[in-house]
N, C-alpha and C positions, 0 to 999 in steps of 0.2 A: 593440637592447639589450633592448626589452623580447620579442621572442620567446624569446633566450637565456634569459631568467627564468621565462619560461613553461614553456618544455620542460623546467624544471629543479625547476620546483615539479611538474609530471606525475608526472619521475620519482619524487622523493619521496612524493609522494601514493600513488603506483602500487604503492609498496613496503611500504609501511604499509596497502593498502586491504583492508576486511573486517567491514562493517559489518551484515553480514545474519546471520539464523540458519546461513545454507550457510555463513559464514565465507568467503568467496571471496579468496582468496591472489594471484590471477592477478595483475602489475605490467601488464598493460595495461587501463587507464582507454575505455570508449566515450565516445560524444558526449556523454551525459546524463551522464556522473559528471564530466566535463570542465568542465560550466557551473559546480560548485561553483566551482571556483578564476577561471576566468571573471569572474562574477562579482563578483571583489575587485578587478578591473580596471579602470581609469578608460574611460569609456564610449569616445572616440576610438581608445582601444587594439583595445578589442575590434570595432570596425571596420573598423580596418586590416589585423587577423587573421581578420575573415569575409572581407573583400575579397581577402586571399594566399591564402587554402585553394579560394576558387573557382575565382580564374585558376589555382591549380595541379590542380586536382580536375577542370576542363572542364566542372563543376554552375554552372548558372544562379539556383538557390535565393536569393534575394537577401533572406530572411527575417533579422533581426539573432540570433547568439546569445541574446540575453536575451529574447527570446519565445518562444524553447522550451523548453518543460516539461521541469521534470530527471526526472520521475519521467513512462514514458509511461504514458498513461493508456488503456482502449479502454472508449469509450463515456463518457467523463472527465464528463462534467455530472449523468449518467444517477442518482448517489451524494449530490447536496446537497439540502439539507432545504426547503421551502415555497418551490418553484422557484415564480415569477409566469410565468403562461403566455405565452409568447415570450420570455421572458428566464431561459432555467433558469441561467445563470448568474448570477444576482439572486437567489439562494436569501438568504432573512433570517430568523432568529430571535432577538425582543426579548424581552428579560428587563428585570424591573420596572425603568424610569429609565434602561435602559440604550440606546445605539445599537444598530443592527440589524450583526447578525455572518453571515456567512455559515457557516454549519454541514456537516457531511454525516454520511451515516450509515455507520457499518462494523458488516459482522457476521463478529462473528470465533469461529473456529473451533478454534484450537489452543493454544499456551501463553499466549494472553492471557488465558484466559477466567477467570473466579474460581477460585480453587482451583489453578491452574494454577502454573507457574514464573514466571514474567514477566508475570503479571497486575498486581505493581503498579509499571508505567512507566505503567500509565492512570490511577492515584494520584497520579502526582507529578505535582501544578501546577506545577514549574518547564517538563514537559515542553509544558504547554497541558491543556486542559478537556476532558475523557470524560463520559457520562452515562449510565448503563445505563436502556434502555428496554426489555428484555425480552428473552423468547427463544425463536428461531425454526429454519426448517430449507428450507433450500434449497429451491425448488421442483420445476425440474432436479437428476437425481441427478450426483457427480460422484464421480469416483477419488479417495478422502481415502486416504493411503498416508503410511506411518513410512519412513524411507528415511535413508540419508546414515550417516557415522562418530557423530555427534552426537544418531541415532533422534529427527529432527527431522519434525514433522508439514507436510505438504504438498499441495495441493487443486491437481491435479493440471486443468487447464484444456482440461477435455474432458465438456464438456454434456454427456447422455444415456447415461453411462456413469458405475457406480460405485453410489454410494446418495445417498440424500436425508443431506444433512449436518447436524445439529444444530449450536447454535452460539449464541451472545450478541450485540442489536443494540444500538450506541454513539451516541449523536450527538457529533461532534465539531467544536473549530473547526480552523481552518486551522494554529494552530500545534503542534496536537496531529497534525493529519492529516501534518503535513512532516513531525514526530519521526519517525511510523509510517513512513514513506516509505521515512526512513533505516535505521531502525531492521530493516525487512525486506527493505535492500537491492535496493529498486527501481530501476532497471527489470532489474537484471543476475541477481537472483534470483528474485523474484515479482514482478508484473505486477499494478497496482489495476484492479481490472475491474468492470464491473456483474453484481450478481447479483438474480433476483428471490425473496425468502424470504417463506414463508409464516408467520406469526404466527402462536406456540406460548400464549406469555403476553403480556401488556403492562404497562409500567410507565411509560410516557411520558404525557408531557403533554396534557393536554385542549384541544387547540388546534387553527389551523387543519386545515379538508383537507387541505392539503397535509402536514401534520405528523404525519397521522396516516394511517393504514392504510388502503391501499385498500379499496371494500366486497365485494372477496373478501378479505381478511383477508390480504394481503401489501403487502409496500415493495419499493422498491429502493434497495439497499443496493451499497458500494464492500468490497469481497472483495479480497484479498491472493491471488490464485492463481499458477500459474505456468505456463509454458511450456514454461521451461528445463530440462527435464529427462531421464534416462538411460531410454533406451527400455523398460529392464527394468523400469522402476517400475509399470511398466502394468499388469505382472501379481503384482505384491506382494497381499497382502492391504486390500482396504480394508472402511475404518470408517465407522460412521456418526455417532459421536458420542466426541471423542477425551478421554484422558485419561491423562494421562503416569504416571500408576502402575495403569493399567489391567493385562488381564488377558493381551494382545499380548504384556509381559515384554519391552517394550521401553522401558526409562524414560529421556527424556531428559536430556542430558546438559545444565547449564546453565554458561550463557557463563563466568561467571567460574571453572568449573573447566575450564576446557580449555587 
């Protein structure tokens, strides 16, 4: 009974899914967009459904669904803030009275940035906590390219190729990092990845080493890039520092008009 309900909330899912800037139509769901509904599962359930897909799959993986990360991640720790040495995933940043949060830093590039179209989903505390700490530029150049029906900006995840990208560093906590997750349609659209940025301005906090910039004058920051995309992109045009009423003549199209 309960497979039946599974395969039947997928396909619902599958047919409504499109939760990134690419907009992705496709009705088939991978592993990672699977866990959402997963998930809602009562744990024995989803036990019984790792243990059917391996006998039928002939994979030994005996890892449970709920320990894999929905969004994948390459390099996943490399992006949280006042990592304690051997334990980067202990990253903690306390605020007066407060308990320790695990934070991370995003430098974002394209329509979050101020001024931007969709810069304020990092305003809304429904979504979780943003903080602008300044602003910086890739240290690797990479293919920053307009591409798609929607002239949607895209950091195309190819080091050594492209230009040094300008861009805005956030400290965020975790419930803000999941909105983004969703929100840019990871892992099926963009891919969180580590990026090393050089520090243009600063506007963060006077706190530990770990909080602050290394003394070459860069962090490492969790970057939205991608993978997934059409070979041609390679040779579009890129940018070094984006702006959707730039001078390209390619202004994006934002979500709620399409």
């Amino acid at each position: 009974m309960h497979t039946l309900l599974l395969k039947k909330t997928f396909n619902q899912r599958g047919e409504s899914w499109g939760a990134s800037d690419g907009e992705s139509k496709s009705p088939v769901l991978n592993g990672f967009a699977h866990l959402r509904v997963l998930r809602s599962l009562p744990a024995d359930v989803v036990s019984t459904l790792a243990a059917s897909s391996e006998h039928s799959s002939g994979k030994q993986d005996r890892r449970p669904f709920r320990e894999q990360a929905p969004c994948r991640e390459v390099g996943a720790r490399q992006g949280w803030v006042g990592a304690a040495p051997g334990r980067p995933e202990e990253a903690a940043v306390k605020g007066p009275g407060a308990p320790a949060a695990r934070m991370a830093r995003v430098f974002i590039y394209g329509t979050l940035k101020r001024g931007q179209p969709n810069h304020k989903v990092l305003l809304d505390g429904a979504n979780g906590r943003a903080a602008f700490q300044g602003r910086g530029r890739t240290v690797e150049p990479y293919p920053l390219v307009i591409a798609g029906e929607h002239n949607i900006p895209w950091l195309l995840n190819l080091p050594g190729q492209g230009r040094c990208v300008a861009g805005e560093i956030y400290v965020v906590d975790e419930q803000m990092l999941s909105f983004l997750d969703e929100f840019e349609g990871c892992p099926d659209m963009y891919q969180r990845t580590p990026v090393r940025v050089t520090v243009l301005e600063w506007e963060g906090r006077q706190g530990t080493p770990e909080e602050m910039p290394a003394t070459d004058g860069t962090l490492q920051c969790f970057v939205y890039s991608t993978a997934s995309y059409a070979p041609e992109w390679v040779r579009l045009p890129h940018h070094d520092n984006y702006d959707s009423r730039g001078e390209h003549g390619l202004p994006y199209n934002p979500r709620e008009n399409r």
